[in-house]
TIFITOR-817433 format. One line per field, with one value per residue: x, y, z of N, C-alpha, C in turn; chain; residue in three letters; residue number from 1. Coordinates in steps of 0.001 Angstrom, whole numbers, padded with zeros to 6 digits. Atoms other than C-alpha are relative to their C-alpha. Layout:
nu = c(X; ...);
nv = c(Y; ...);
nw = c(Z; ...);
cau = c(X; ...);
cav = c(Y; ...);
caw = c(Z; ...);
cu = c(X; ...);
cv = c(Y; ...);
cw = c(Z; ...);
mol = c(A; ...);
type = c(ALA; ...);
seq = c(NUM; ...);
! end
This chain:
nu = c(000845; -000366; 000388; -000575; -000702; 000969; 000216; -000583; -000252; 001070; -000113; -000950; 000605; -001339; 000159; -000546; -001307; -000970; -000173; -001232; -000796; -000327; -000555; -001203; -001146; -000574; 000290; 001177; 000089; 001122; -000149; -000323; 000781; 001058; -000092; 000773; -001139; 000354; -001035; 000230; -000727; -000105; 000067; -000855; -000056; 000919; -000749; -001229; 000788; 001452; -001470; -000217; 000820; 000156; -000808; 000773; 000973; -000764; -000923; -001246; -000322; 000390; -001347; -000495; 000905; -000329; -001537);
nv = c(-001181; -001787; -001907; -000703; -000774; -000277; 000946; 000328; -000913; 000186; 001603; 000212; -000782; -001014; -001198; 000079; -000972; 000849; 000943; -001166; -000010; 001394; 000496; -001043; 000317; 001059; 001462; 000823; -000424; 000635; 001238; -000108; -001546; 000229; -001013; -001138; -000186; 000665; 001091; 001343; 000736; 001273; 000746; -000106; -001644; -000205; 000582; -000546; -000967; 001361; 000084; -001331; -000184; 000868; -001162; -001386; 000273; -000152; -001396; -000069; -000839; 000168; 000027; 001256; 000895; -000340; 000908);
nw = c(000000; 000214; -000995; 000316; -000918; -000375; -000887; -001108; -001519; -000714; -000436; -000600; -000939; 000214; 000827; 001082; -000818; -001127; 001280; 000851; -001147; -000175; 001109; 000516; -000628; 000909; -000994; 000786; 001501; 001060; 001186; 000990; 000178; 001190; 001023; -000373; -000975; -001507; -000535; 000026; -000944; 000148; -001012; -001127; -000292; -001186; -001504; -000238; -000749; -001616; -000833; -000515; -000895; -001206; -001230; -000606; -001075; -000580; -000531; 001120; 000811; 001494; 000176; -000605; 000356; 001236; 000059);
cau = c(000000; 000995; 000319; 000356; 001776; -001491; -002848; -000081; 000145; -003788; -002966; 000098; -001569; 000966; 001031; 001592; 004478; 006137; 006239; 008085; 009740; 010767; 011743; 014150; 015992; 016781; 015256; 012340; 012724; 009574; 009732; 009573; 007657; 004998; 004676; 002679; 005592; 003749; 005896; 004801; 005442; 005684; 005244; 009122; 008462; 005648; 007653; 010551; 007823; 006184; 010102; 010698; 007399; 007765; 011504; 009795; 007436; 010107; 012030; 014551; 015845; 015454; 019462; 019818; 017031; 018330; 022250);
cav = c(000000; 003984; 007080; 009988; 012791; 013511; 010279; 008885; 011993; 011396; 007177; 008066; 010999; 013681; 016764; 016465; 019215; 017209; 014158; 017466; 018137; 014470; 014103; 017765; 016474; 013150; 011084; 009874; 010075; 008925; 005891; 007747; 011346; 010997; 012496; 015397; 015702; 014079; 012192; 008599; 006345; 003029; 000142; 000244; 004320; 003632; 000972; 003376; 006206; 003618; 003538; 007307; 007952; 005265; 007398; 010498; 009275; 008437; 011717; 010804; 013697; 013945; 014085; 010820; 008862; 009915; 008278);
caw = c(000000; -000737; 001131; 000068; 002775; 003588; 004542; 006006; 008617; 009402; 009492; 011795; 014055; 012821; 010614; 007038; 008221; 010528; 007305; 005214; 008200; 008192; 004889; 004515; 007368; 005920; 008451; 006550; 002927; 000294; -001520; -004103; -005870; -008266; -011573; -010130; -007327; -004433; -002065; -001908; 001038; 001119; 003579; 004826; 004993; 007372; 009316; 009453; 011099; 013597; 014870; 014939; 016436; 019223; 020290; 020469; 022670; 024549; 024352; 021855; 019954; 016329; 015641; 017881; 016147; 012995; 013660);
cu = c(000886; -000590; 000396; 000570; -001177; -000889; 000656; 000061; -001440; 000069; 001036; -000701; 000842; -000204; 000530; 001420; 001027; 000572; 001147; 001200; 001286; 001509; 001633; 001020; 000949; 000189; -000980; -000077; -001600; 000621; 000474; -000640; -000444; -000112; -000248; 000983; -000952; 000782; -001196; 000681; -000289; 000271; 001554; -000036; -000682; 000600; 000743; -000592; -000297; 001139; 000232; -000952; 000217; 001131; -000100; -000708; 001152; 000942; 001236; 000317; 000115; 001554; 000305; -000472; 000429; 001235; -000838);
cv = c(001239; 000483; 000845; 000946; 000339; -001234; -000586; 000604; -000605; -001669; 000512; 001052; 001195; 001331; 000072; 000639; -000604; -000951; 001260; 000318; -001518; 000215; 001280; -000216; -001310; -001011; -001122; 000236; -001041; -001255; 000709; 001315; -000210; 000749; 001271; 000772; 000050; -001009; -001249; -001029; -001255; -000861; 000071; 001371; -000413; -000923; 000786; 000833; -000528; 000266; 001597; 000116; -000372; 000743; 000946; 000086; -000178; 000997; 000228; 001438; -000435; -000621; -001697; -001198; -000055; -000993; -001590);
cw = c(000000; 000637; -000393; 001240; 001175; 000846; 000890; 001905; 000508; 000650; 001483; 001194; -000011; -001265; -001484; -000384; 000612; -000946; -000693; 000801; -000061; -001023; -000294; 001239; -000453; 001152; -000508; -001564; -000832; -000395; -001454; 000035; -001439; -000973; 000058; 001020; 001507; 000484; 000810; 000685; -000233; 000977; 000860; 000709; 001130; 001166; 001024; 000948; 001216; 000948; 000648; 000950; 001442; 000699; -000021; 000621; 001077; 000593; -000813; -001074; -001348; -000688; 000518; -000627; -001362; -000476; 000571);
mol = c(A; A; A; A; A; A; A; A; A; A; A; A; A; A; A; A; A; A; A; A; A; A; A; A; A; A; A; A; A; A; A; A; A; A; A; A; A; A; A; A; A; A; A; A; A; A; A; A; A; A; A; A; A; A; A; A; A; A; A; A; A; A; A; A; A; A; A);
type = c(UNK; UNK; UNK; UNK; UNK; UNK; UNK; UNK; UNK; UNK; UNK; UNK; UNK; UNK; UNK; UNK; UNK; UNK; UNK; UNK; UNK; UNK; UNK; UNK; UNK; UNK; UNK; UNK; UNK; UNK; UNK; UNK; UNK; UNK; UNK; UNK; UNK; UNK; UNK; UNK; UNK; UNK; UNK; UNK; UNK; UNK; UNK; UNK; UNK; UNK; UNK; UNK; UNK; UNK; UNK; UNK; UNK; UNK; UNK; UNK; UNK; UNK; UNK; UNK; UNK; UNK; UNK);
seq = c(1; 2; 3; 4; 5; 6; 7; 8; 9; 10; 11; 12; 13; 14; 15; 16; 17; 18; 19; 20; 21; 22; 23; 24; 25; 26; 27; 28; 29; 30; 31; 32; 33; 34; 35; 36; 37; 38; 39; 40; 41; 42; 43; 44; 45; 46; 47; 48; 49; 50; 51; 52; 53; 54; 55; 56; 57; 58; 59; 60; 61; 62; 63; 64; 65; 66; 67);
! end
């Protein structure tokens, strides 16, 4: 399954912002970017999120979660 930026944030509980956010740090990059230039996630994308998410709940810094 795909997501676009938009669903994913509403699937995940997060801000389509925070996903851009994600991605211009180069913690979460797309699968890919669609002809139209929508970024397009993809089942390891959403694994990869489930992970971040879970050490920010924790308290993990973005930088730490990142290495």
């Amino acid at each position: 399954m795909e997501y676009t930026v938009q669903k994913l944030g509403k699937l995940a509980g997060i801000s389509a912002r925070t996903l851009r956010y994600y991605d211009e740090i180069g913690i979460l990059k797309p699968a890919r970017i669609s002809s139209s230039g929508y970024r397009i996630y993809g089942k390891k994308e959403v694994d990869l999120l489930q992970q971040i998410l879970f050490y920010r709940e924790l308290g993990v810094d973005l930088e730490s979660i990142k290495k």
